[in-house]
N, CA, C and O atoms as a Tripos MOL2 file, in Angstrom:
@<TRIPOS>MOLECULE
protein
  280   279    70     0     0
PROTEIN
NO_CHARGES

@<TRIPOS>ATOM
      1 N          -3.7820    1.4090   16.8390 N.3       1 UNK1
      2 CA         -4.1590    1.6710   15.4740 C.3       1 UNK1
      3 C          -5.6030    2.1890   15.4260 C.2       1 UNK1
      4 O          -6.4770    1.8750   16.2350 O.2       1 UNK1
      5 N          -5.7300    2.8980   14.5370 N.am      2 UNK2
      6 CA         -7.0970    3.5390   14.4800 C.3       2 UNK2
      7 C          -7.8840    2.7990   13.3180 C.2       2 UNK2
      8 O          -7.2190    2.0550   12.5980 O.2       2 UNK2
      9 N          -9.1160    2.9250   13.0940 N.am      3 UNK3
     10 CA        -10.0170    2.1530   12.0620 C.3       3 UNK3
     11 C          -9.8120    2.0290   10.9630 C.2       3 UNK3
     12 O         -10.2330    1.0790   10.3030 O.2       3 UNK3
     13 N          -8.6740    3.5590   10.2330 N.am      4 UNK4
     14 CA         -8.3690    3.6160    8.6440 C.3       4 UNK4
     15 C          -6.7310    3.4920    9.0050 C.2       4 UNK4
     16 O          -6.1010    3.8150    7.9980 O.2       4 UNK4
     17 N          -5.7750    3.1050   10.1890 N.am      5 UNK5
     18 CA         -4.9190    2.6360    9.9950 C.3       5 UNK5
     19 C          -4.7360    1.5610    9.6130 C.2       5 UNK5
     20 O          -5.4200    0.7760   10.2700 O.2       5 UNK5
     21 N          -3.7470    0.7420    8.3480 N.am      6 UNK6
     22 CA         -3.4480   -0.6160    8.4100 C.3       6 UNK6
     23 C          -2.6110   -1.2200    9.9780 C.2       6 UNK6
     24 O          -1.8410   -0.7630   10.8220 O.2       6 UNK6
     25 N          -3.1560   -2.1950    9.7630 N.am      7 UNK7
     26 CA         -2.4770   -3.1300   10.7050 C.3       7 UNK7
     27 C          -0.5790   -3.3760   10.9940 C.2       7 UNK7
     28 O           0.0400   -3.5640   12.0410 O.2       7 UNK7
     29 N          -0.0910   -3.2610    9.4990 N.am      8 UNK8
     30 CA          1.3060   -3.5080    9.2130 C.3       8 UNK8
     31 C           1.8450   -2.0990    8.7070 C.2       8 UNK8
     32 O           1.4700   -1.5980    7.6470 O.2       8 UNK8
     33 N           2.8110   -1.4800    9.6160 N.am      9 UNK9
     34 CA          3.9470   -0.2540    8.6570 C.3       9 UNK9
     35 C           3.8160   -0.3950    7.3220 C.2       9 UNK9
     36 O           3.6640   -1.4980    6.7960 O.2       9 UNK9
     37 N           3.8600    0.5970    6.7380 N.am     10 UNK10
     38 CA          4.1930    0.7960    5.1250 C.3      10 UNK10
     39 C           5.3050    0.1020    4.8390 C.2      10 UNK10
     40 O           5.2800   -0.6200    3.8430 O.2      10 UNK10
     41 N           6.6720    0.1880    5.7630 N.am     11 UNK11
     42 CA          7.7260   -0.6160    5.0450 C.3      11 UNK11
     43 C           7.7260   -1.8580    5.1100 C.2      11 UNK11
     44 O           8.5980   -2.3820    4.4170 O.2      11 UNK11
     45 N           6.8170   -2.8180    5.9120 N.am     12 UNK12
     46 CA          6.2350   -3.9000    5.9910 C.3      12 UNK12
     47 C           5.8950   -4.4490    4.4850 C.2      12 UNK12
     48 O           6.3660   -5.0860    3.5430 O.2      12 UNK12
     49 N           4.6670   -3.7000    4.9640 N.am     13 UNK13
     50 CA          3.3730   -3.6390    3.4260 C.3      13 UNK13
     51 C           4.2790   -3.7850    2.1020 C.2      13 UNK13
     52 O           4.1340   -4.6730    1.2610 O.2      13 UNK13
     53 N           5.2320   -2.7650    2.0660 N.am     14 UNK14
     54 CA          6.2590   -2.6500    0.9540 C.3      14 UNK14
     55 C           6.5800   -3.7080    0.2190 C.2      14 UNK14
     56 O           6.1410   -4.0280   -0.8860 O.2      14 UNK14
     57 N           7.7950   -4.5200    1.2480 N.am     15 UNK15
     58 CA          8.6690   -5.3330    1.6390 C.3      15 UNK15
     59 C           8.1980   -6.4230    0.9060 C.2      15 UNK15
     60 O           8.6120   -6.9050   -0.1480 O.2      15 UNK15
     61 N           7.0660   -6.8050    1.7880 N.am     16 UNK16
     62 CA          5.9010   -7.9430    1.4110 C.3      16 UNK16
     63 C           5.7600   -8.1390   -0.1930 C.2      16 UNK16
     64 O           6.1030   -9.0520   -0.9430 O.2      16 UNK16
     65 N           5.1710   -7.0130   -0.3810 N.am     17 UNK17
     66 CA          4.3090   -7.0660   -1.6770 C.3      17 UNK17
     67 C           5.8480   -6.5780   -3.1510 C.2      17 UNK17
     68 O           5.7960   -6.4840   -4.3770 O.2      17 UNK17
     69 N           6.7430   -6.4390   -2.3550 N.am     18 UNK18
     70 CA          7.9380   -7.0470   -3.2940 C.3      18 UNK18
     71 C           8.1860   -8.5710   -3.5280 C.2      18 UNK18
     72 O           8.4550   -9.1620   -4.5740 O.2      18 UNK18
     73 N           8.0110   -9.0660   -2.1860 N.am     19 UNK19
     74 CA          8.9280  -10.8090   -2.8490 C.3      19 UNK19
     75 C           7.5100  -11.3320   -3.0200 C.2      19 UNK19
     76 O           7.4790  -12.5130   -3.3660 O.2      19 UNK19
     77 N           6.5030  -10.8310   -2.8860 N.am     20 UNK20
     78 CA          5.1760  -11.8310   -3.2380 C.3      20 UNK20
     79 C           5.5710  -11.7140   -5.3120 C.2      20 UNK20
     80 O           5.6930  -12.5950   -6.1620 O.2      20 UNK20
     81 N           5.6720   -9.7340   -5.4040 N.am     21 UNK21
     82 CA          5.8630  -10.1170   -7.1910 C.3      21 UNK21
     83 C           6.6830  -10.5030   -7.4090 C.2      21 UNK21
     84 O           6.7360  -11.0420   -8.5140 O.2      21 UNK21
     85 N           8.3380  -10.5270   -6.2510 N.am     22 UNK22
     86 CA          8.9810  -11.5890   -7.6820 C.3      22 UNK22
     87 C           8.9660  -13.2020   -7.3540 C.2      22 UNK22
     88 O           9.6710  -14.0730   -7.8640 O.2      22 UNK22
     89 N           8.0930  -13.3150   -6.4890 N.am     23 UNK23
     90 CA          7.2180  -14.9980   -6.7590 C.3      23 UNK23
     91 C           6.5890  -15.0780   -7.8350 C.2      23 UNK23
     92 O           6.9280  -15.8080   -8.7670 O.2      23 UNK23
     93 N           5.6960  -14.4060   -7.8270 N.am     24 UNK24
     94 CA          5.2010  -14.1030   -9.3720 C.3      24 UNK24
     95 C           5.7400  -14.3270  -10.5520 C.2      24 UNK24
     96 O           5.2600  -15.0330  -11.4390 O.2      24 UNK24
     97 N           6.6110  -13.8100  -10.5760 N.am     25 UNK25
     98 CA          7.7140  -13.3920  -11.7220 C.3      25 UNK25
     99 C           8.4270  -14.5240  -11.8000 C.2      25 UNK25
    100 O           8.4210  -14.9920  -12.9380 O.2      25 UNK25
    101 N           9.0510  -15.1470  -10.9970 N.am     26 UNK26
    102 CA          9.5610  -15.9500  -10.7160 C.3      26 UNK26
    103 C           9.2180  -17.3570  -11.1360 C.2      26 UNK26
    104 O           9.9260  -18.3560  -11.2570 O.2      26 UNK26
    105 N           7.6060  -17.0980  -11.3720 N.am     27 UNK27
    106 CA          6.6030  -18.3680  -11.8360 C.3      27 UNK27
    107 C           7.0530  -20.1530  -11.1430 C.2      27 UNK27
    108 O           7.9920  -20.2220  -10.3500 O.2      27 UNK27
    109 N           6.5360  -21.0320  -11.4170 N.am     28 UNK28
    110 CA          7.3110  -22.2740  -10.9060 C.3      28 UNK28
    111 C           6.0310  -22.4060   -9.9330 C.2      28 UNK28
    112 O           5.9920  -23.5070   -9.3840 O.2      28 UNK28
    113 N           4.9270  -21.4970   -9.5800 N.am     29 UNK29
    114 CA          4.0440  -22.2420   -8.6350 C.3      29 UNK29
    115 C           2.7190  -22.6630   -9.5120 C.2      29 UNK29
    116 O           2.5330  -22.5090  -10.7200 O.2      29 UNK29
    117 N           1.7390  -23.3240   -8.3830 N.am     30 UNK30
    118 CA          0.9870  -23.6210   -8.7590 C.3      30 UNK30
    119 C          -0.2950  -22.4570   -9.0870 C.2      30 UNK30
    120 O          -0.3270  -21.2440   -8.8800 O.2      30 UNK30
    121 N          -1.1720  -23.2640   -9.6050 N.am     31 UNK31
    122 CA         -2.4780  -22.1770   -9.9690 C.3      31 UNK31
    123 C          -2.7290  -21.2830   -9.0520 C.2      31 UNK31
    124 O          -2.7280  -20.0550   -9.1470 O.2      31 UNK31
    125 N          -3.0540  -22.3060   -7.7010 N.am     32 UNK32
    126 CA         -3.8160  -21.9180   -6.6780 C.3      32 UNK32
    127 C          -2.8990  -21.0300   -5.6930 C.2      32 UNK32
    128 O          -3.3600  -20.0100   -5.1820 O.2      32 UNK32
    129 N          -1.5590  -21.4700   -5.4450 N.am     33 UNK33
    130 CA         -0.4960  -20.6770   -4.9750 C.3      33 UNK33
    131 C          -0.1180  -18.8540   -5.7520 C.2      33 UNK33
    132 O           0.3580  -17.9080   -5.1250 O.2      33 UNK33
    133 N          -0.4680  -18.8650   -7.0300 N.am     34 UNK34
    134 CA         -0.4560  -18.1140   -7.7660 C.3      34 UNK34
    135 C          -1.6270  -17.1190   -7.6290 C.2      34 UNK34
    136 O          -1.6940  -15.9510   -8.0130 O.2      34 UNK34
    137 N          -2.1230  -17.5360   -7.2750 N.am     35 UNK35
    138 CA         -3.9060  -16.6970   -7.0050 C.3      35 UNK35
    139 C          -3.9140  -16.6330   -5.5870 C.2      35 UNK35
    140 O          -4.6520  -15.7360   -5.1780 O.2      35 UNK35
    141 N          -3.4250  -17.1880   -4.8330 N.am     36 UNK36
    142 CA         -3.3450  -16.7700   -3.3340 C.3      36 UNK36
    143 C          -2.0020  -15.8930   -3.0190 C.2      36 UNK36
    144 O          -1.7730  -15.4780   -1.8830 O.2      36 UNK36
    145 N          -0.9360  -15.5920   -4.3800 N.am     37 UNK37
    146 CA         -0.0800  -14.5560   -3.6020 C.3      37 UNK37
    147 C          -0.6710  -13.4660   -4.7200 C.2      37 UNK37
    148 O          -0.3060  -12.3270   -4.4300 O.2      37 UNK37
    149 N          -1.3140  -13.5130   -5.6630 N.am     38 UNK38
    150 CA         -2.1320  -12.2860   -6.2270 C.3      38 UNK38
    151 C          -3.2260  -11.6790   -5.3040 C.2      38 UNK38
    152 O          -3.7170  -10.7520   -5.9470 O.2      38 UNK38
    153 N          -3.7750  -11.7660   -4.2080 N.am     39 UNK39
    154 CA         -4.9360  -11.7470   -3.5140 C.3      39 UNK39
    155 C          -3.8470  -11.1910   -2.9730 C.2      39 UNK39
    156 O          -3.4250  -10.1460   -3.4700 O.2      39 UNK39
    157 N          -3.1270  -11.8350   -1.7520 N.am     40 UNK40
    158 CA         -2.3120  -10.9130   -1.0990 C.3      40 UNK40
    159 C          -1.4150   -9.7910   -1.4200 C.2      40 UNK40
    160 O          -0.9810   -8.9520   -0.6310 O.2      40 UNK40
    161 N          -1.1600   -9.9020   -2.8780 N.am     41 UNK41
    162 CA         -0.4250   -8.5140   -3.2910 C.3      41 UNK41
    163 C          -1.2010   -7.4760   -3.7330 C.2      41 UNK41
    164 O          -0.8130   -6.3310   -3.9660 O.2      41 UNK41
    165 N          -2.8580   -8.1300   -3.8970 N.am     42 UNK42
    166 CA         -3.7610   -7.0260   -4.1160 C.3      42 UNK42
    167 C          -3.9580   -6.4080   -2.5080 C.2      42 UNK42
    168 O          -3.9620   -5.1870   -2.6680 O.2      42 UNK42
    169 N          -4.0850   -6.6320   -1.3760 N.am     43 UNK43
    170 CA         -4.1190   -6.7070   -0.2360 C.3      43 UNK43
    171 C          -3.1890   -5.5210    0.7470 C.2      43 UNK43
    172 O          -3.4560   -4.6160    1.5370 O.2      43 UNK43
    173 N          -1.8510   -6.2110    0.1010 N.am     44 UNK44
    174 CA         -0.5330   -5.0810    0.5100 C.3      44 UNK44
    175 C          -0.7850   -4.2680   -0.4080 C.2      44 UNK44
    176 O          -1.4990   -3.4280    0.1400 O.2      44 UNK44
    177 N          -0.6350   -3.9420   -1.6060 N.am     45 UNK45
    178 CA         -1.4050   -2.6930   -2.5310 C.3      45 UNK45
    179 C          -2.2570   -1.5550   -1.8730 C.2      45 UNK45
    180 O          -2.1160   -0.3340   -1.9360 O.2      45 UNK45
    181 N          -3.3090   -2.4280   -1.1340 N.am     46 UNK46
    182 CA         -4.4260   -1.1880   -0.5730 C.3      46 UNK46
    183 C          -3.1940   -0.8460    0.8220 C.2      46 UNK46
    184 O          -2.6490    0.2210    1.1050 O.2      46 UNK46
    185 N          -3.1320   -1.5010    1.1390 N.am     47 UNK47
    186 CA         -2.6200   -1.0390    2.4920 C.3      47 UNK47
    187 C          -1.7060   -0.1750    2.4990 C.2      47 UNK47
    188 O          -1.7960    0.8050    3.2380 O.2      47 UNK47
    189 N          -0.1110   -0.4640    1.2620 N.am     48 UNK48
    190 CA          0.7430    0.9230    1.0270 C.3      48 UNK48
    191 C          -0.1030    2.1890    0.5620 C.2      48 UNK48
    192 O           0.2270    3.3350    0.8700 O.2      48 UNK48
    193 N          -1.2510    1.8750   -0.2250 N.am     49 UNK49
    194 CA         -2.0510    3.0290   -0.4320 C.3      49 UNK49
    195 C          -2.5650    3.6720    0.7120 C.2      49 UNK49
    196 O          -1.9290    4.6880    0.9920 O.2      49 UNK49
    197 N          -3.5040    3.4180    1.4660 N.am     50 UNK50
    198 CA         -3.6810    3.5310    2.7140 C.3      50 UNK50
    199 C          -3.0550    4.3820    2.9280 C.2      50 UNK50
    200 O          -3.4320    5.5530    2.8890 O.2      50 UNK50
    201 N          -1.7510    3.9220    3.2530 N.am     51 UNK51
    202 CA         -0.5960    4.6370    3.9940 C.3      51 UNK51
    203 C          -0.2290    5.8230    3.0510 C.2      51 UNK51
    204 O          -0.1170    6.9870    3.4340 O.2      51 UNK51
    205 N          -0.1100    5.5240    2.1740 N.am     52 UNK52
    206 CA          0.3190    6.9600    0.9910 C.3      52 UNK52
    207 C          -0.4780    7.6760    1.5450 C.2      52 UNK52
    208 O          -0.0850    8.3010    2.5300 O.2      52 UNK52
    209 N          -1.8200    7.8140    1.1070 N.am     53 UNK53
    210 CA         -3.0020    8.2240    1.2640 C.3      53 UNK53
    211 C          -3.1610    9.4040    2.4390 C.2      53 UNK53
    212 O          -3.2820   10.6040    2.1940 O.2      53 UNK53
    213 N          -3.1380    8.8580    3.6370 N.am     54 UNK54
    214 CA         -3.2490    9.4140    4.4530 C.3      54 UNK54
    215 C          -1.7600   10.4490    5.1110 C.2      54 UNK54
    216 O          -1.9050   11.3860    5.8950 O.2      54 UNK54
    217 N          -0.4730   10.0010    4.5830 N.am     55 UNK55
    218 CA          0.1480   10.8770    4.5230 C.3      55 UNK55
    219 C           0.3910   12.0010    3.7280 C.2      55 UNK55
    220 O           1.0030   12.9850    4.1420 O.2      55 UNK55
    221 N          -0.2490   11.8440    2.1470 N.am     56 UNK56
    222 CA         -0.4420   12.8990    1.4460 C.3      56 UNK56
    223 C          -1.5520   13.6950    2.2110 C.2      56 UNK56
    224 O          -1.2030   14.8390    2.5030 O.2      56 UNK56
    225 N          -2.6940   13.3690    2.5620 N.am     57 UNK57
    226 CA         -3.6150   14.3850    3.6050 C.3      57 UNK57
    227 C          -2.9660   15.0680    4.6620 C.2      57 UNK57
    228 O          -3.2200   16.1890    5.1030 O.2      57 UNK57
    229 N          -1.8040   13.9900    5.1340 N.am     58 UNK58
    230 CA         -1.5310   14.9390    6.4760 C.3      58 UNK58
    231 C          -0.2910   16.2610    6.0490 C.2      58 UNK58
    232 O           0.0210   17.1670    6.8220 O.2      58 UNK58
    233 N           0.1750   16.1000    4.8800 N.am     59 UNK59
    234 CA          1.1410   17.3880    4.6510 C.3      59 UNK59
    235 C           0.5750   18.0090    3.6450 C.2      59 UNK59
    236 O           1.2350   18.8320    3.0110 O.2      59 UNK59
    237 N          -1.2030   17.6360    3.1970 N.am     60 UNK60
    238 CA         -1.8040   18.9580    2.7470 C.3      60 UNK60
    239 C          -2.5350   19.6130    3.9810 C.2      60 UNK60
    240 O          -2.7330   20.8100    3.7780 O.2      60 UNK60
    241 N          -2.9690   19.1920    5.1420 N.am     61 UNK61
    242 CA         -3.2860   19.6720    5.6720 C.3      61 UNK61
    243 C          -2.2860   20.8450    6.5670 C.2      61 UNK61
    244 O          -2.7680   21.5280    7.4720 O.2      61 UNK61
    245 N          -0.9870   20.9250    6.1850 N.am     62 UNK62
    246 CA          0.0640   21.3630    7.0830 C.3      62 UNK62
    247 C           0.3280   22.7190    6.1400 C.2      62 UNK62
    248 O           0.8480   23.7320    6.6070 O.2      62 UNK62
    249 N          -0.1520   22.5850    4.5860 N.am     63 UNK63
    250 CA          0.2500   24.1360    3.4260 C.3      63 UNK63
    251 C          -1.6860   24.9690    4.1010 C.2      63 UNK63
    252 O          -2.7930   24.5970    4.4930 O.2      63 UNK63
    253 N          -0.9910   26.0700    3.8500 N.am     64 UNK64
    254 CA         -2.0090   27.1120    3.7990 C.3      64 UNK64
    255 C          -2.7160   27.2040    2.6900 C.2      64 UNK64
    256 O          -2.3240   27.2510    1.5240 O.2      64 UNK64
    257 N          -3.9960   27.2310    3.2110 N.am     65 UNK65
    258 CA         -5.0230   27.3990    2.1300 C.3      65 UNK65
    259 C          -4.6880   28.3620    0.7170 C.2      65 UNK65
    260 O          -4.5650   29.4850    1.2060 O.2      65 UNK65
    261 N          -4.5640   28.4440   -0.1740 N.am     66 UNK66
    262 CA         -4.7230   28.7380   -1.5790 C.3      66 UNK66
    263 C          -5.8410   30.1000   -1.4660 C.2      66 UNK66
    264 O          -7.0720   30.0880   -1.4790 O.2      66 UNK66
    265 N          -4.8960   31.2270   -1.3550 N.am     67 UNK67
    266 CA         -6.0180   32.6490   -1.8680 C.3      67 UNK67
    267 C          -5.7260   32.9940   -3.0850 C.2      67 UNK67
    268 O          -4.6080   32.8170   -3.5690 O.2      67 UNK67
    269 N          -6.4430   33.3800   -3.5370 N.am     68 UNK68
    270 CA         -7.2700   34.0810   -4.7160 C.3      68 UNK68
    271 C          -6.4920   35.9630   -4.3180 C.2      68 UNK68
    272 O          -6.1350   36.8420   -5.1020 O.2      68 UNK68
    273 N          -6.4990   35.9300   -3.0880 N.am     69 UNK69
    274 CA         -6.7270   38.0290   -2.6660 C.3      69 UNK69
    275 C          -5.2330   37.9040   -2.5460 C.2      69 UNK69
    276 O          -4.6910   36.8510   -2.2090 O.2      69 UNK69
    277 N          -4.5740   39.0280   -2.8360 N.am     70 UNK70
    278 CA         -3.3460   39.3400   -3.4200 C.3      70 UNK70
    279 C          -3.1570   40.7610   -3.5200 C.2      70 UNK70
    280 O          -2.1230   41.2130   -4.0140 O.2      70 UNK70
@<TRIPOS>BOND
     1     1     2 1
     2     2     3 1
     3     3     4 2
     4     3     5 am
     5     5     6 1
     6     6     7 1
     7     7     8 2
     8     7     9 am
     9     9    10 1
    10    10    11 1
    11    11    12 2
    12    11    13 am
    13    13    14 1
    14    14    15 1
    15    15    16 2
    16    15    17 am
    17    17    18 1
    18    18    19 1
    19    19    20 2
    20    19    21 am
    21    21    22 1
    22    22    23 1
    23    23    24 2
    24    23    25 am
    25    25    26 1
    26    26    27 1
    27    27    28 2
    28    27    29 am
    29    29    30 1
    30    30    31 1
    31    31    32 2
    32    31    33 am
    33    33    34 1
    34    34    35 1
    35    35    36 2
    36    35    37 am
    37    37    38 1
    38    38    39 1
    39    39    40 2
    40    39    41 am
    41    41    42 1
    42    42    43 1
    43    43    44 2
    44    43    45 am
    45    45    46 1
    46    46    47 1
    47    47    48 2
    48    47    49 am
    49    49    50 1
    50    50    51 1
    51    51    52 2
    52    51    53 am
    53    53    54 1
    54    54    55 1
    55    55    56 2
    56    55    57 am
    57    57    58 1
    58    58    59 1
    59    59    60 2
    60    59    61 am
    61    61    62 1
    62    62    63 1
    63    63    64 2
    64    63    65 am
    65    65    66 1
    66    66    67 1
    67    67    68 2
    68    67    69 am
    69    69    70 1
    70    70    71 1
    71    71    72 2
    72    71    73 am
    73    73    74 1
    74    74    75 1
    75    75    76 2
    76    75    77 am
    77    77    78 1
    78    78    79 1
    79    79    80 2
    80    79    81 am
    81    81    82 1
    82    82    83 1
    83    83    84 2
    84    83    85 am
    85    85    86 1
    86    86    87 1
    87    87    88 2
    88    87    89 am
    89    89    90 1
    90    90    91 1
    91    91    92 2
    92    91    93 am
    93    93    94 1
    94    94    95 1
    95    95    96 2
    96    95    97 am
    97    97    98 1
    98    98    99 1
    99    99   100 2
   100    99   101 am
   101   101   102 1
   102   102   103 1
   103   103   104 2
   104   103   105 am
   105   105   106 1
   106   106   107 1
   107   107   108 2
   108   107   109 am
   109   109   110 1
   110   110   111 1
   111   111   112 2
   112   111   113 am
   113   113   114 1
   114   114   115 1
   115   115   116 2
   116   115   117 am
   117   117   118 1
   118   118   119 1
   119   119   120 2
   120   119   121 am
   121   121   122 1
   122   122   123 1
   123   123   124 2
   124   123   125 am
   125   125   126 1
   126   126   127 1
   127   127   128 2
   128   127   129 am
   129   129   130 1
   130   130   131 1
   131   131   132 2
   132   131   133 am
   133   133   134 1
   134   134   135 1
   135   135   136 2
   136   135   137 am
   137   137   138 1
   138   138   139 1
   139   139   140 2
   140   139   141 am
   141   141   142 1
   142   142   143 1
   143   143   144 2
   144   143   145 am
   145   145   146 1
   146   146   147 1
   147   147   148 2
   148   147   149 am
   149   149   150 1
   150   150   151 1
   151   151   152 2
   152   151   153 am
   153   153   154 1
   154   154   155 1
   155   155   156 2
   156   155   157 am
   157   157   158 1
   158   158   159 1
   159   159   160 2
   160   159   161 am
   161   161   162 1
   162   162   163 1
   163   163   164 2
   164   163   165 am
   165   165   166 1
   166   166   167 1
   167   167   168 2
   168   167   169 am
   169   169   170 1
   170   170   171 1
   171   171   172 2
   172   171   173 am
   173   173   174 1
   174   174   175 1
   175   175   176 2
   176   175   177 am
   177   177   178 1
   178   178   179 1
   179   179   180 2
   180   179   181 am
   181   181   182 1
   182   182   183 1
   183   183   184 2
   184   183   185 am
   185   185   186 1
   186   186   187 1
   187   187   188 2
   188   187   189 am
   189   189   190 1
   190   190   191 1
   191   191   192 2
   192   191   193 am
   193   193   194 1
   194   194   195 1
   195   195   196 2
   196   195   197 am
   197   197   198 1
   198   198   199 1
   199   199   200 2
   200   199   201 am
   201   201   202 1
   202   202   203 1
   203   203   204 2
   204   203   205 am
   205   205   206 1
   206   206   207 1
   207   207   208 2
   208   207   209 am
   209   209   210 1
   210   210   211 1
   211   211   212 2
   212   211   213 am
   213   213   214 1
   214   214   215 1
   215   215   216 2
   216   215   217 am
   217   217   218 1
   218   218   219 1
   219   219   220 2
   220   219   221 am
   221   221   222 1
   222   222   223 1
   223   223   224 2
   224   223   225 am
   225   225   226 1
   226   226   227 1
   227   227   228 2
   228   227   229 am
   229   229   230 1
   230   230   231 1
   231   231   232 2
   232   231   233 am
   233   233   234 1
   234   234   235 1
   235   235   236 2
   236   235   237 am
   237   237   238 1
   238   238   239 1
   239   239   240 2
   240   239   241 am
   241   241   242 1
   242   242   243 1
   243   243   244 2
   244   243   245 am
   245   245   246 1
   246   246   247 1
   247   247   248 2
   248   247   249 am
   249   249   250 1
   250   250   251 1
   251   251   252 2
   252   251   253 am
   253   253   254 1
   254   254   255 1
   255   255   256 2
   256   255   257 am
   257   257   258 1
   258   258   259 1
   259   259   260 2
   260   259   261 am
   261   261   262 1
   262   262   263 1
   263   263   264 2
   264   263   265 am
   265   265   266 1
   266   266   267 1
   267   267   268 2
   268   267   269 am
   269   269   270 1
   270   270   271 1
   271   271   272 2
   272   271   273 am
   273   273   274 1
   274   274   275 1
   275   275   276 2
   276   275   277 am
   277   277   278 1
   278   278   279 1
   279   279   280 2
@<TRIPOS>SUBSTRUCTURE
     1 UNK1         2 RESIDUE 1 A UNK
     2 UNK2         6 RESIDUE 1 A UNK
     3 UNK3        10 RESIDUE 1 A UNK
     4 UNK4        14 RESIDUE 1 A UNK
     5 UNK5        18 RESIDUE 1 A UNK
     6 UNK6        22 RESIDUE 1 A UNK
     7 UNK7        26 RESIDUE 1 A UNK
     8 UNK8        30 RESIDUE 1 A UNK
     9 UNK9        34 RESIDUE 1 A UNK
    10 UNK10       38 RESIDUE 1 A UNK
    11 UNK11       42 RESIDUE 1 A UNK
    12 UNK12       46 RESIDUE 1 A UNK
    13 UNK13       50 RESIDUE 1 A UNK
    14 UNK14       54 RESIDUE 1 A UNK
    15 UNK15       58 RESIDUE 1 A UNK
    16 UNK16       62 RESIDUE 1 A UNK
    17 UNK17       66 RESIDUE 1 A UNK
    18 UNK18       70 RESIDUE 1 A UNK
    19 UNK19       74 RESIDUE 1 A UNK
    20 UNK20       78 RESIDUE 1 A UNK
    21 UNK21       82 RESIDUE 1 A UNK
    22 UNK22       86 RESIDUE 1 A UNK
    23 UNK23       90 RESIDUE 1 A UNK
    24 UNK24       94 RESIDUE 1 A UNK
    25 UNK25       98 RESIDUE 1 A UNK
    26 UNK26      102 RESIDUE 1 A UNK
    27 UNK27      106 RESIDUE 1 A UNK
    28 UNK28      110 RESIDUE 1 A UNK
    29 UNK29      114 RESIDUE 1 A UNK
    30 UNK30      118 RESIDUE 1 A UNK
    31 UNK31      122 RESIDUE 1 A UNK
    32 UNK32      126 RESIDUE 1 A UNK
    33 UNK33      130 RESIDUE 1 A UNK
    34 UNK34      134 RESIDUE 1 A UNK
    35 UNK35      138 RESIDUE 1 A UNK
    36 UNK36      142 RESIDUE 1 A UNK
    37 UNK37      146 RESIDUE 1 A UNK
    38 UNK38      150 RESIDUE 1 A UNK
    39 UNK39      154 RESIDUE 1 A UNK
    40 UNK40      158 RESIDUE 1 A UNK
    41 UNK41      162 RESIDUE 1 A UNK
    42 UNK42      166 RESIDUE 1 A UNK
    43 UNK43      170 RESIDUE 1 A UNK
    44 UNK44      174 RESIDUE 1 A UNK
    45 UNK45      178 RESIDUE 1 A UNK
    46 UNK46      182 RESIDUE 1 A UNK
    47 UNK47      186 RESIDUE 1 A UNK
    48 UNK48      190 RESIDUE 1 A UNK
    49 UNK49      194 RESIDUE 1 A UNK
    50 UNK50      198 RESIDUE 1 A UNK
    51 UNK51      202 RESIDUE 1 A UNK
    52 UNK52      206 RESIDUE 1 A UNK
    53 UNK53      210 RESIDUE 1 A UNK
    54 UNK54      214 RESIDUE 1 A UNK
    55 UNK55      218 RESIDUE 1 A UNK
    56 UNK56      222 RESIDUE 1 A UNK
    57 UNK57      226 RESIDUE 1 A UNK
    58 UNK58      230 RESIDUE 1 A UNK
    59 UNK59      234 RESIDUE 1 A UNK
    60 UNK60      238 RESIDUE 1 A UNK
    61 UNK61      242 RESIDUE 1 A UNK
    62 UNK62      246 RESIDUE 1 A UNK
    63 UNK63      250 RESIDUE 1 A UNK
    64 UNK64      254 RESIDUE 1 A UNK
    65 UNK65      258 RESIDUE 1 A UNK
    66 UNK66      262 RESIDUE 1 A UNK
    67 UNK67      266 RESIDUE 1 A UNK
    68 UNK68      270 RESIDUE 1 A UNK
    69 UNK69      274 RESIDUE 1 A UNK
    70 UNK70      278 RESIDUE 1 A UNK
């Protein structure tokens, strides 16, 4: 992995930060349980971004530059 790779696959990251919200949703926990799977779904959030992120760069970098001359 490189420095701006996450640690976990996107479909990981995904996966995750699905059953963390429907824990959420799901309600029945405590405060503190509730704020420690919000932290982690803020967490998997950056990381599918991450991953978006850098694959939207890599298939703009793959279109040809945009001319103007015609």
């Amino acid at each position: 992995m490189t420095e701006t790779t996450p640690d976990i696959p996107y479909e990981q990251a995904r996966d995750e930060l699905v059953s963390v919200v429907q824990k959420l949703e799901a309600g029945g926990t405590s405060l503190d349980e509730s704020l420690a799977l919000w932290e982690r779904g803020e967490q998997l959030a950056a990381i599918c971004q991450t991953w978006l992120d850098g694959a939207k760069a890599r298939l703009a970098a793959t279109q040809p530059a945009d001319s103007d001359e015609m």
